[in-house]
Structures are given as structure tokens and as C-alpha cells.
Steps between C-alpha positions, in 0.01 A plus 500: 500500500164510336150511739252324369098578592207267484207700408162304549167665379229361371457864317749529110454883553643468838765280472650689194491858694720315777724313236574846338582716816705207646698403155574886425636505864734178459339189608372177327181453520322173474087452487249302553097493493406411850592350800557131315695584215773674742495207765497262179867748415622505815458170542668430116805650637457874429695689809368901540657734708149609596097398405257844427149302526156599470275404773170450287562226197342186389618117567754636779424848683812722654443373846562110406792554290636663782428217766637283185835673464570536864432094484812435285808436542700694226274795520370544870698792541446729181348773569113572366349790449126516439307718300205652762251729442449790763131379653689191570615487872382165556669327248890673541444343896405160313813523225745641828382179686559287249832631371508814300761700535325850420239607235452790274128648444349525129519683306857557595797770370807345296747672739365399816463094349878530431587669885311209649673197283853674560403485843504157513747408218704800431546644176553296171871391423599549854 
């Protein structure tokens, strides 16, 4: 069964790093620009496995697509993993309040992305 991953970053560069570390280890990867464009999916009827957001992005931030997501009914209980960066306390207590499910700090290794999603979802094809 194929796992499919939401990646939503307001940052190309960023979102094609993920898309190539989580395609060359088995997953589908979907992506969008910000926080609007992936409710706008979710809401269109696209169904991740999990949602890897950034927390700082125009129109819709991290934090409200999370409080968005947890506010639906098909996808309250995906897991979403935001994108923090280490001086950043503050705001992983704001996105654990609101929903996250754990974060990964920027700049971040391929391996350690792929640990953390298989944590959640288990491996591709499984």
C-alpha cells in the first residue's frame, strides 16, 4: 500500500529536498505552497498518510493549518509534522497544543526525516 506525504512550504528549494529524500525512500509525495493551498487539497479530497508543514508561510502559517486539520472531519487524525527551527521553543509548545504530532528542526538530515515519518506511518508499500 502506497503512503502518501503532504509537504507544505512556502520555500521551492525546500519542498523539492523533502520530495526527493521521501520519493527515493518509497512514498508519494504531494505539495503545496502554504497553509491554504493544502487545506484548499485536503479539503478537495486529497487523503495523506501524514502533513510535513512549515511553521513560517504566507496567507496560512503552520500553526493554523494545524488547528484547521485537527477541525475536520476526514483528516483530524493524520498525523503533522512541522518543520521548527532550533531557537524555537515557544512555538513547538504552540504547534503541540494545537495538534502537532512532532516536529523536525531545519535544516534537517534525509535519514532522520524518513525515521520520523516511518514512525508514524511505517515504511512505504507496507
Amino acid at each position: 500500500m502506497d503512503k502518501r506525504v503532504l509537504v507544505v512550504d512556502d520555500a521551492p528549494s525546500i519542498r523539492m529536498l523533502v520530495r526527493f529524500s521521501l520519493t527515493k525512500a518509497g512514498y508519494l509525495v504531494d505539495e503545496a505552497c502554504d497553509g491554504k493551498e493544502a487545506l484548499e487539497k485536503l479539503v478537495s479530497g486529497l487523503h495523506p498518510d501524514l502533513v510535513l508543514t512549515d511553521f513560517h508561510m504566507p496567507r496560512m502559517d503552520g500553526l493554523e493549518l494545524i488547528r484547521e486539520i485537527r477541525a475536520q472531519g476526514n483528516s483530524r487524525f493524520v498525523p503533522v509534522v512541522l518543520f521548527t527551527s532550533p531557537q524555537e521553543p515557544e512555538k513547538r509548545r504552540e504547534a503541540r497544543e494545537a495538534g502537532a504530532s512532532a516536529w523536525i528542526e531545519k535544516p534537517f538530515k534525509p535519514d532522520a526525516l524518513q525515521r520520523l515519518i516511518r514512525r508514524f506511518i511505517g515504511s512505504p508499500g507496507v
